[in-house]
N, C-alpha and C positions, 0 to 999 in steps of 0.2 A: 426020947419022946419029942423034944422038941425039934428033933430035925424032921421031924413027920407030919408036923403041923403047917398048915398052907397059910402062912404067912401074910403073904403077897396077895392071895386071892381076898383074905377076909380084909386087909385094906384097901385093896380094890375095889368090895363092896361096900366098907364103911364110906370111902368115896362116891360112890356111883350114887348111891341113896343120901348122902348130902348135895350132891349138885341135883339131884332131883330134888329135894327140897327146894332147893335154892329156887328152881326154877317155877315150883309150885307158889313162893312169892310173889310171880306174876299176876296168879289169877287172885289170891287171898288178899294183896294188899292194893288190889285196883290201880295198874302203876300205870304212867302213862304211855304211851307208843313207843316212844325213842325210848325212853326208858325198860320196858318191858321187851321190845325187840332183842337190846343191846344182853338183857342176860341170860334172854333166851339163848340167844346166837353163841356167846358166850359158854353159857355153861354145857349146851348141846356140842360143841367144838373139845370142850377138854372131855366128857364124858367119851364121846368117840376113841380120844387118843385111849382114853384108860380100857376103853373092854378093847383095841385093839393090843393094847402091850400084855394087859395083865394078863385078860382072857381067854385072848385068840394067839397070844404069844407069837405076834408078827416079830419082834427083836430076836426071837432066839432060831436056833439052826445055823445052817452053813448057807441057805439060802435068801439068808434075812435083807439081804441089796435088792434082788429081784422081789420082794414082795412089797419093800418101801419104793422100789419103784412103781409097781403098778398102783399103791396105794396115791403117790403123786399127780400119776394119771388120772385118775381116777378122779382126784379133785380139779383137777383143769379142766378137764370133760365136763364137770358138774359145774364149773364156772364158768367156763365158756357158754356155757346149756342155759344158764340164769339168766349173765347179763346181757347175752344173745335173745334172750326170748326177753327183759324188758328194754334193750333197745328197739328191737322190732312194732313189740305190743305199748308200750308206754311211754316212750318217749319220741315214737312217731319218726324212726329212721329204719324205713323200707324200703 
């Protein structure tokens, strides 16, 4: 029986609903900017990693290179994307 039990998954989710907690401290305990920013970013960053391992099971296969790479890309796209749009829009180099 116990090899039939999803393990992995129910700590996945006893995780996922803790960093949401966590992250719901932002709005209950009034924290400040830097402060509130830093564990939003934070905890939004590890939750990602976890529903891509646990749940989307990006590490397993024989293809697991090729999806950590596109997953790579995919965040340099999205940072280039950011800090492209506030040097342009905020910090006034266009």
């Amino acid at each position: 029986m116990r090899a039939l039990f999803p393990l992995k998954q129910v700590m996945g989710l006893i995780c996922s609903l803790t960093l949401t907690a966590a992250a719901l401290t932002v709005y209950f305990f009034d924290l400040s900017f830097e402060a509130g920013s830093s564990v939003l970013l934070i905890t939004a960053f590890l939750q990602a990693i976890i529903q891509l391992t646990v749940f989307m099971h990006a590490g397993e296969g024989e293809d697991k290179k090729i999806i950590y790479t596109g997953i790579y890309y995919g965040a340099f796209v999205a940072l280039v994307t950011v800090f492209g749009s506030l040097l342009a829009l905020v910090w006034g180099y266009y």
